[in-house]
SESEDREN-293472 format. One line per 5 residues: number of its first residue (from 0); their letters; for each residue x negated, y negated, z of N, C-alpha, C. Coordinates in steps of 0.05 Angstrom, whole numbers, padded with zeros to 5 digits. Last residue first. Layout:
// residues N
NUM	A	X:Y:Z:X:Y:Z:X:Y:Z | ... .
//
This chain:
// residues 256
255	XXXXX	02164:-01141:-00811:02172:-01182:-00821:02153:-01189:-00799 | 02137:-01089:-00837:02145:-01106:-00808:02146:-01133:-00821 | 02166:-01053:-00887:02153:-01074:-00876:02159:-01082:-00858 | 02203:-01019:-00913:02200:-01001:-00882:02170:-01028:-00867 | 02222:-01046:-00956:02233:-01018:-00948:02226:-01030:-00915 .
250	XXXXX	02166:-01040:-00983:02174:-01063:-00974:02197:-01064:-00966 | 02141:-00992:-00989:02128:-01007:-00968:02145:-01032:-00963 | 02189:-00978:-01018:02179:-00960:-00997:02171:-00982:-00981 | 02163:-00995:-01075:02200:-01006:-01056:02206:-00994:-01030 | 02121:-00980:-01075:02115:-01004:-01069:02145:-01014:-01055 .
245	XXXXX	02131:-00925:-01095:02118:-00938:-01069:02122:-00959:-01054 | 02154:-00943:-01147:02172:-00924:-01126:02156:-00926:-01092 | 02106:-00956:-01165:02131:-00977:-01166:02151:-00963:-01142 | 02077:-00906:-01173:02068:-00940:-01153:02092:-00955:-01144 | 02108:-00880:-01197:02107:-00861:-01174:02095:-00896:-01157 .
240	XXXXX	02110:-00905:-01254:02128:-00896:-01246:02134:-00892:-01210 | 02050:-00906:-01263:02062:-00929:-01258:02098:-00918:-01240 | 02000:-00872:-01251:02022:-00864:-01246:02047:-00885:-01237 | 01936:-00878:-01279:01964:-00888:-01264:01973:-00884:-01263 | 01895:-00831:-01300:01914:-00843:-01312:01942:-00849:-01287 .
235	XXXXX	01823:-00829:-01296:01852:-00820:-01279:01862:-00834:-01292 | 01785:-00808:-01354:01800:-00832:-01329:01820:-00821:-01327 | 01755:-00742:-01367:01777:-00773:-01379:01792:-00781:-01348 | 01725:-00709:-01359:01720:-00721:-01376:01741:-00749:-01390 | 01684:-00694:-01287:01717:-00707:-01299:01702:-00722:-01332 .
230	XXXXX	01628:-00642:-01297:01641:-00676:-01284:01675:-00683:-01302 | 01629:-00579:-01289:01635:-00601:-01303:01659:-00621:-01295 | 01592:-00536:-01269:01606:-00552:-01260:01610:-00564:-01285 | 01576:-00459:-01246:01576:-00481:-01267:01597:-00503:-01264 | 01533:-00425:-01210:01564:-00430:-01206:01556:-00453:-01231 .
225	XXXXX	01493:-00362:-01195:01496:-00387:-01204:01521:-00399:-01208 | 01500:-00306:-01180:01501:-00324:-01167:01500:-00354:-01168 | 01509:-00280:-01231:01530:-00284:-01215:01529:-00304:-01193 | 01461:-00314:-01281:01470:-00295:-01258:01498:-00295:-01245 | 01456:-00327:-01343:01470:-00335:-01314:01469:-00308:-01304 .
220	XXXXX	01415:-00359:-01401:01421:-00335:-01386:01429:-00344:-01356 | 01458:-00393:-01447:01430:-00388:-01427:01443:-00366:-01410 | 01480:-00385:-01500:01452:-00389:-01499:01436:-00384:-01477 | 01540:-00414:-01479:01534:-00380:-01478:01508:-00373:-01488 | 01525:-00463:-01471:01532:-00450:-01454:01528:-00420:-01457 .
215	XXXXX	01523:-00504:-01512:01501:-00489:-01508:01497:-00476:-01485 | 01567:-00534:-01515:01562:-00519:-01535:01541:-00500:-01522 | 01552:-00568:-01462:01580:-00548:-01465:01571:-00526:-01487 | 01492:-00586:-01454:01518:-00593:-01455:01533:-00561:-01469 | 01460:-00580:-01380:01463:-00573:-01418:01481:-00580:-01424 .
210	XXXXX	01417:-00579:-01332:01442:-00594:-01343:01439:-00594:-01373 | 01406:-00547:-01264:01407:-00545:-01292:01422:-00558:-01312 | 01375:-00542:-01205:01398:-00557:-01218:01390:-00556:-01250 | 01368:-00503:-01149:01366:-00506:-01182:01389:-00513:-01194 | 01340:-00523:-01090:01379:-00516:-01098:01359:-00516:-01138 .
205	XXXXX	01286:-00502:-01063:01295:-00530:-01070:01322:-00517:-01089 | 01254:-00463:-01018:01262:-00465:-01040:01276:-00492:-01043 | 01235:-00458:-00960:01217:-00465:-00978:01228:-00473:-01008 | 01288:-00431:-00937:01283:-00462:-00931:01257:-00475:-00946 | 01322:-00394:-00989:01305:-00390:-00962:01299:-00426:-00958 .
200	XXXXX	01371:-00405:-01025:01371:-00387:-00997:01346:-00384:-00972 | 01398:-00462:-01053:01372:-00441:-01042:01372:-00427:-01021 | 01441:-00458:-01106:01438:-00460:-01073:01407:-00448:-01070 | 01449:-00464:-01176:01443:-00437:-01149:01431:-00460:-01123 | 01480:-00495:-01234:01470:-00495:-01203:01473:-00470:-01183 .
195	XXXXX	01488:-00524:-01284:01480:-00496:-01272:01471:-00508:-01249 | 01530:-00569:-01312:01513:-00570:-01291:01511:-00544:-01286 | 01542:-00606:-01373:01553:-00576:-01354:01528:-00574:-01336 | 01573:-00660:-01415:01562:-00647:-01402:01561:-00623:-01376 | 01605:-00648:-01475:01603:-00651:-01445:01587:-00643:-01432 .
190	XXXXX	01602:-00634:-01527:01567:-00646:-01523:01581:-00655:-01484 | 01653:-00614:-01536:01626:-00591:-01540:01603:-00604:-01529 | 01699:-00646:-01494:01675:-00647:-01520:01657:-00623:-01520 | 01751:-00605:-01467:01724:-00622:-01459:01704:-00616:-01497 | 01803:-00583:-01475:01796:-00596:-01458:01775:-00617:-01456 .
185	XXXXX	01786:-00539:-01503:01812:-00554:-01514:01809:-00579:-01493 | 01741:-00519:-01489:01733:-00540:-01509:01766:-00555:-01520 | 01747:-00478:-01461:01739:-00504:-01442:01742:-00520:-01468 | 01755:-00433:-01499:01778:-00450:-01484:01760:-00471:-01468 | 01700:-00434:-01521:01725:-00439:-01538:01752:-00445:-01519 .
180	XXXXX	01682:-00424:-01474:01671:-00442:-01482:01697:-00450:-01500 | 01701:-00358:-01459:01696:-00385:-01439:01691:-00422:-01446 | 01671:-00341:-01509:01699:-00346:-01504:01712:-00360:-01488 | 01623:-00348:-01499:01627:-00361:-01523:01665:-00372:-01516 | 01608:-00311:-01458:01609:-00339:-01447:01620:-00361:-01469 .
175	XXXXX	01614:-00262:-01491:01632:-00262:-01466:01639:-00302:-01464 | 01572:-00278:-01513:01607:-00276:-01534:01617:-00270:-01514 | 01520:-00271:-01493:01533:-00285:-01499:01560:-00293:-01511 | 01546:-00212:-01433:01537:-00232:-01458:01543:-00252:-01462 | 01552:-00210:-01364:01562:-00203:-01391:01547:-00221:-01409 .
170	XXXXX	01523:-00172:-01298:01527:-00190:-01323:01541:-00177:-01349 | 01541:-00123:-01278:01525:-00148:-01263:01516:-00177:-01284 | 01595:-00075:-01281:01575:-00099:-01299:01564:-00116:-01270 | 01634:-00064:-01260:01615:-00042:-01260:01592:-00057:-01273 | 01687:-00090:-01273:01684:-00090:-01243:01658:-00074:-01241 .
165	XXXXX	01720:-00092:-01325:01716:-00061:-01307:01702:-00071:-01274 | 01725:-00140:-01342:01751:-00128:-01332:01740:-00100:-01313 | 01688:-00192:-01359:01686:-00164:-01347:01712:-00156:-01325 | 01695:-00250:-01365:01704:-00232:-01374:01694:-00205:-01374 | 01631:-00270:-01325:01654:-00275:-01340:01669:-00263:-01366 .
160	XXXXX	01584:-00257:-01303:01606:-00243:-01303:01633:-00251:-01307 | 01565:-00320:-01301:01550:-00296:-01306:01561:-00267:-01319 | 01595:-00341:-01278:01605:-00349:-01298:01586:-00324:-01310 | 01619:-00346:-01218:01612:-00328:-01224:01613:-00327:-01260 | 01671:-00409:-01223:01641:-00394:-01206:01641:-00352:-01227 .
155	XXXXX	01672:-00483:-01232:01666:-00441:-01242:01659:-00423:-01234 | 01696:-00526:-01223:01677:-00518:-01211:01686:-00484:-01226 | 01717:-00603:-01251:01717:-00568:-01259:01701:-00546:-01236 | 01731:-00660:-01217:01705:-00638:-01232:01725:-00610:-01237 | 01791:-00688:-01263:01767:-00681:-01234:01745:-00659:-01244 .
150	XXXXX	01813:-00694:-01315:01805:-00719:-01298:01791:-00715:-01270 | 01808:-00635:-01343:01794:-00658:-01333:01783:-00686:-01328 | 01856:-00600:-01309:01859:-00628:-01307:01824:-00631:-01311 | 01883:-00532:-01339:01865:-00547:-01322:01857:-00584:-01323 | 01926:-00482:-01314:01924:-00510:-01331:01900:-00525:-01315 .
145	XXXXX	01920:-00422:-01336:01911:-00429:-01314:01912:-00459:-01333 | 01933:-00353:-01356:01946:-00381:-01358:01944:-00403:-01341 | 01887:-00313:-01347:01908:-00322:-01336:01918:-00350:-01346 | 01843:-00298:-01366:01854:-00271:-01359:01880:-00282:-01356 | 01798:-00332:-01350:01806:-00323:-01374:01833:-00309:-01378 .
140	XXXXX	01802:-00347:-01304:01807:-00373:-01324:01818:-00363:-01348 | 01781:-00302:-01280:01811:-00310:-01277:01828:-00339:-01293 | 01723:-00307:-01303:01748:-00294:-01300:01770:-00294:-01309 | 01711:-00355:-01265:01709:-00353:-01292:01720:-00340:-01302 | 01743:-00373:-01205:01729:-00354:-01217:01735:-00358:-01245 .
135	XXXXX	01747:-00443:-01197:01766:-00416:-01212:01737:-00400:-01211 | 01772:-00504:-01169:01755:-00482:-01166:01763:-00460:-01187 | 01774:-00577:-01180:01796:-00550:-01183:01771:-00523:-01190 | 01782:-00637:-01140:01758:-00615:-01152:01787:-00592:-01161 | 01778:-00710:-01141:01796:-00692:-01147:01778:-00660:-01150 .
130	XXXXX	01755:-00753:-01142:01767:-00749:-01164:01787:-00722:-01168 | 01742:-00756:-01085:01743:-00783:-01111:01756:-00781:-01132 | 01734:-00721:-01051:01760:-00734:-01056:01761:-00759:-01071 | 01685:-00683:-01072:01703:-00675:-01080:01732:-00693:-01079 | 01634:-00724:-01077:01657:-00724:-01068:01678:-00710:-01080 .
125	XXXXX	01569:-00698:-01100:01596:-00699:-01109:01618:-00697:-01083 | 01520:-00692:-01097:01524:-00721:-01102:01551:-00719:-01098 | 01483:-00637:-01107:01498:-00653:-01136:01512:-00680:-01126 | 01482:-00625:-01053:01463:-00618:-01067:01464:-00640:-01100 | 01533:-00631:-01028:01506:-00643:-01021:01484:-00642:-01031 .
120	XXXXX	01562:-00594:-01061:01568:-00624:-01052:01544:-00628:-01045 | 01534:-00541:-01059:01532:-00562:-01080:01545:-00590:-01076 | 01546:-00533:-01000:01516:-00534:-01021:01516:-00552:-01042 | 01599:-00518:-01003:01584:-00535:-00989:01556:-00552:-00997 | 01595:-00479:-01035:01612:-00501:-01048:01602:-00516:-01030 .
115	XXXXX	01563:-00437:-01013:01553:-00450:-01035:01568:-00480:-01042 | 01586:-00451:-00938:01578:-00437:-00966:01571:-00456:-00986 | 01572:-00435:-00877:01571:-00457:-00901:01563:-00443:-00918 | 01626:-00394:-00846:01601:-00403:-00842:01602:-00424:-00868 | 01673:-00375:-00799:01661:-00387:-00815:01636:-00387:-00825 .
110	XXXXX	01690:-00309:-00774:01681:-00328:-00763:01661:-00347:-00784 | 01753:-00273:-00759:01735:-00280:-00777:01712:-00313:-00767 | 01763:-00219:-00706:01775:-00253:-00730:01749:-00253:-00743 | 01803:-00171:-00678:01792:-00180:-00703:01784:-00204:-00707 | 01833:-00118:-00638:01817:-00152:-00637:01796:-00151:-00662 .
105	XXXXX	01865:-00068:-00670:01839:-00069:-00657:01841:-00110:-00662 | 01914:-00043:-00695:01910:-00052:-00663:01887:-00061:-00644 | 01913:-00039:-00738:01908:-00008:-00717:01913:-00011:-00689 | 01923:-00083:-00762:01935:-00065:-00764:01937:-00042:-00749 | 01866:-00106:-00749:01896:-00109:-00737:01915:-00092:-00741 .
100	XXXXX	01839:-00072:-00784:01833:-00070:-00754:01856:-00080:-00744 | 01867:-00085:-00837:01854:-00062:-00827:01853:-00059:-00797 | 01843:-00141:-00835:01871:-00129:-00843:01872:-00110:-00831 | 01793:-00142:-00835:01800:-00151:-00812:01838:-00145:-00817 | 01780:-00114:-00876:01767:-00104:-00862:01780:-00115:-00833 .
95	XXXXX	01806:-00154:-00919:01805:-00129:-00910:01798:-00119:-00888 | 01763:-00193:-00906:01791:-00197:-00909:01810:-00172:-00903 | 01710:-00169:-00920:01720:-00194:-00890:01745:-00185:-00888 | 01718:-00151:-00974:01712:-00137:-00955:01724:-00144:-00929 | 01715:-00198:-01018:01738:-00185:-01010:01744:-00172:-00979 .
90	XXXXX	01690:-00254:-01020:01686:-00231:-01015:01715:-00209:-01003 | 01701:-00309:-01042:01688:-00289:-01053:01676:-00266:-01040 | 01703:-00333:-00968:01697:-00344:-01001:01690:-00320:-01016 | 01699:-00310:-00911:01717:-00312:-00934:01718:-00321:-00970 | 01646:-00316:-00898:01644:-00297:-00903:01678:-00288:-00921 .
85	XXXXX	01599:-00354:-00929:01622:-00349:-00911:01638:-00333:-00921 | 01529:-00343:-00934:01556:-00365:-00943:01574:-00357:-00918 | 01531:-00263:-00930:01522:-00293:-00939:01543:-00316:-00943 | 01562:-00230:-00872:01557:-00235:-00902:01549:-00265:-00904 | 01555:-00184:-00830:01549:-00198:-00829:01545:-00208:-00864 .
80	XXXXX	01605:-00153:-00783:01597:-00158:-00805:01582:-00181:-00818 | 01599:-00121:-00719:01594:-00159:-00728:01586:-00143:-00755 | 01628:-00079:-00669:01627:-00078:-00696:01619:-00111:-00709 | 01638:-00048:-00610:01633:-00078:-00626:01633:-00078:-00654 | 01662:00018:-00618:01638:00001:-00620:01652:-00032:-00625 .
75	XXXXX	01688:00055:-00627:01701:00040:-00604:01680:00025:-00594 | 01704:00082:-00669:01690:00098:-00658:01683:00074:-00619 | 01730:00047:-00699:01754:00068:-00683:01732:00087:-00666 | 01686:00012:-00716:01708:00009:-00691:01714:00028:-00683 | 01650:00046:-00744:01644:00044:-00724:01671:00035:-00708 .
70	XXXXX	01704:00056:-00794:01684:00087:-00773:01677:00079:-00751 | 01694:00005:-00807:01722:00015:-00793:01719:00039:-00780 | 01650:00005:-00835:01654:-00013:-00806:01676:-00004:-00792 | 01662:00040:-00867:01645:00041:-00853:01638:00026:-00818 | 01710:00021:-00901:01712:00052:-00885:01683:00048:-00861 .
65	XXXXX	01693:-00026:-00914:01714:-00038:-00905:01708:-00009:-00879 | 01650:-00008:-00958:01635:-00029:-00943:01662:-00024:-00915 | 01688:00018:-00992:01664:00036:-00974:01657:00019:-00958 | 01710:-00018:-01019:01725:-00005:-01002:01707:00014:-00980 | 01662:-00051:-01046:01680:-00061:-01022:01698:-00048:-01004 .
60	XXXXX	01651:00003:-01082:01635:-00019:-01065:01642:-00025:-01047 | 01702:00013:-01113:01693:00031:-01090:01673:00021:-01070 | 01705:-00049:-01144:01720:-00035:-01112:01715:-00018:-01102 | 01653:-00045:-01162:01655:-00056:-01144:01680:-00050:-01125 | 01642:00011:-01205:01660:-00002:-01199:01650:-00021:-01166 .
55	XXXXX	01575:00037:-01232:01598:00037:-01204:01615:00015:-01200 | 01543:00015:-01263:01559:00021:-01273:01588:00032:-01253 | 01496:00006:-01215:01499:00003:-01240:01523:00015:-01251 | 01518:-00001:-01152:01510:00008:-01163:01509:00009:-01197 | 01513:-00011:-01072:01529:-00022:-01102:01506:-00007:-01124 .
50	XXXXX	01501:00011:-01032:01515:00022:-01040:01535:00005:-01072 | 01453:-00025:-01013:01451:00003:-01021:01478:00013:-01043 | 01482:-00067:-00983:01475:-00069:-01005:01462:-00040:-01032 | 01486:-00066:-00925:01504:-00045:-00955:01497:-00054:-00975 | 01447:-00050:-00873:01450:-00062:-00899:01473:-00046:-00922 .
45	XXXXX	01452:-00048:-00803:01449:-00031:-00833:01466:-00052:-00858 | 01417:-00056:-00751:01422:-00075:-00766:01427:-00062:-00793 | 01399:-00049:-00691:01417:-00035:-00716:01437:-00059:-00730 | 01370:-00092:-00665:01360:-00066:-00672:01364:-00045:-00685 | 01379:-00157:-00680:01383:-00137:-00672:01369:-00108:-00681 .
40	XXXXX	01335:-00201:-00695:01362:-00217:-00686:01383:-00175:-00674 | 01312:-00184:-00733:01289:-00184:-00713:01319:-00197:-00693 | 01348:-00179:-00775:01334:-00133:-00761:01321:-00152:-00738 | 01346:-00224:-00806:01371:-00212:-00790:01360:-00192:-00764 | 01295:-00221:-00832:01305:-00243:-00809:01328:-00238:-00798 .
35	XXXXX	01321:-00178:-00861:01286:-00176:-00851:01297:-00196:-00829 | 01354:-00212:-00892:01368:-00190:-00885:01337:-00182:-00864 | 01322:-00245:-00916:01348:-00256:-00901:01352:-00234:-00889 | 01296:-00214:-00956:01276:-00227:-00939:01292:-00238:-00908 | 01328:-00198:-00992:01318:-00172:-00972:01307:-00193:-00951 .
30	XXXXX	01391:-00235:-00994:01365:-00224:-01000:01349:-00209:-00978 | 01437:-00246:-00981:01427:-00260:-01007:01408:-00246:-01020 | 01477:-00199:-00949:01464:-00218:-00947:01452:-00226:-00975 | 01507:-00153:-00911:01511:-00171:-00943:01503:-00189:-00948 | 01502:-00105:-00860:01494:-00144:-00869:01499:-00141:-00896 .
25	XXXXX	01529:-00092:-00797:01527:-00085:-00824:01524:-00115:-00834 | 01507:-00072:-00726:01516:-00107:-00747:01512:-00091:-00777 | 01539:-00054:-00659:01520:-00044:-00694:01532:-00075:-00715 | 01552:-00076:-00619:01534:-00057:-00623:01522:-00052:-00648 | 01535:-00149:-00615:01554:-00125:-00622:01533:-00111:-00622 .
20	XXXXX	01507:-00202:-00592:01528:-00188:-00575:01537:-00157:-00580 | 01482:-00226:-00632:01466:-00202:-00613:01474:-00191:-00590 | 01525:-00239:-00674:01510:-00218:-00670:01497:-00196:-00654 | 01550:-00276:-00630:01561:-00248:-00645:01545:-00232:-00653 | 01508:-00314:-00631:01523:-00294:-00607:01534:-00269:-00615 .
15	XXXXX	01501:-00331:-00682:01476:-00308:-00669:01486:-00297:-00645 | 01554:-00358:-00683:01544:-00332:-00703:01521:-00322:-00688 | 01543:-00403:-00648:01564:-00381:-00646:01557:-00350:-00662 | 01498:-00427:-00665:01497:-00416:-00636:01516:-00394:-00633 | 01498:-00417:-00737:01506:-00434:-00722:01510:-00415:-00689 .
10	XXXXX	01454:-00421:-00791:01472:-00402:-00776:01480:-00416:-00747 | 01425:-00453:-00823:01460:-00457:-00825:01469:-00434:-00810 | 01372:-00439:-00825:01378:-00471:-00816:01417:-00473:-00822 | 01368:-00379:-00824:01349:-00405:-00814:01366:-00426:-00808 | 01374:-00395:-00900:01355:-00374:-00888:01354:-00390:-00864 .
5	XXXXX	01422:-00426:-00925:01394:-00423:-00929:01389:-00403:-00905 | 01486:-00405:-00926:01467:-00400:-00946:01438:-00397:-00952 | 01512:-00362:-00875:01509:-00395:-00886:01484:-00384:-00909 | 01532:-00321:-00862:01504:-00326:-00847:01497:-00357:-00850 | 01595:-00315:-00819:01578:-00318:-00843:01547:-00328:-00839 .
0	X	01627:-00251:-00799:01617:-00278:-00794:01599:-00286:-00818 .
//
């Protein structure tokens, strides 16, 4: 299930059922302080966060996270995983973990919550159906032949750890983010503008909004948890062809 992002104010009647319904709750949470407000919500409450580690591959991470909860089921416990945001967005584990249990024959589902992309709509102003949004891990931007339209926002996530193939990094350099930049730039002016944005996790904090232009992207320092935007840099372009083909439609299928 997901915890939602701020601390408190996005866990929803359904999610604290689950929780203080199951026998044992494993948490992935934002922060020690979230995870503290979890332990008063049950009495076994174990954290994996322990088990990530400097230079340790993240899939043994996630695959240990998947064996552990899967120990408590077959052990014929309740079992509530509990991760930040929701718990499908960028996290492998959920997905798995509920693969896994069906597969054995064990009752599984997944249970929403509000994530960052949520966040930043309401945080930055932005109708994703005005113009259109296209999501990418930073990444997989790189790594893959990926066409990108900016006539809608851009959204990036994990730009922090962009281009790291081993999975054992918690950040990469500037000439990691340089390379990220040299392909955004077939696309978008060097002086476009680029939005840094982190969500706030506890309810005292305020979302961090950051705005540089493009060139001066691999200069600042990102976390994984920060996501990077860029607004549409060229007008929608009509689609005279596809209107005209409409319009013999609506007048076609008009009530006289």
């Amino acid at each position: 299930m997901g915890m939602g992002m701020t601390l408190g104010s996005h866990l929803t009647p359904l999610a604290r059922s689950h929780i203080e319904q199951a026998d044992v709750v494993f948490a992935a949470l934002s922060d020690g302080t979230v995870e503290m407000w979890l332990q008063r919500m049950h009495p076994d409450v174990r954290s994996l966060q322990s088990y990530y580690a400097e230079g340790k591959s993240r899939r043994i991470t996630y695959q240990q996270w998947v064996d552990l909860m899967m120990f408590e089921v077959r052990a014929g416990k309740k079992v509530c995983g509990v991760f930040y945001g929701h718990p499908g967005i960028f996290a492998w584990s959920p997905h798995k973990v509920i693969e896994v249990a069906r597969a054995e024959g064990f009752a599984a589902h997944m249970e929403p919550g509000i994530s960052a992309e949520d966040c930043l709509y309401a945080d930055l102003g932005i109708d994703p159906g005005r113009f259109g949004c296209q999501h990418f891990e930073a990444s997989q931007l790189l790594f893959y032949e990926r066409r990108i339209d900016p006539t809608g926002y851009l959204i990036l996530w994990q730009v922090g750890l962009v281009g790291d193939l081993s999975l054992k990094r918690f950040s990469t350099g500037p000439a990691y983010r340089q390379v990220l930049v040299d392909l955004l730039s077939k696309d978008y002016p060097l002086d476009h503008e680029v939005i840094i944005y982190r969500c706030a996790t506890l309810p005292i904090q305020k979302p961090r909004i950051h705005r540089i232009v493009l060139r001066d992207l691999p200069d600042v320092t990102l976390t994984a948890e920060e996501t990077v935007i860029l607004a549409p840099a060229s007008p929608l372009k009509p689609n005279l062809a596809m209107r005209e083909r409409l319009a013999d439609l609506d007048k076609e299928y008009s009530i006289a």
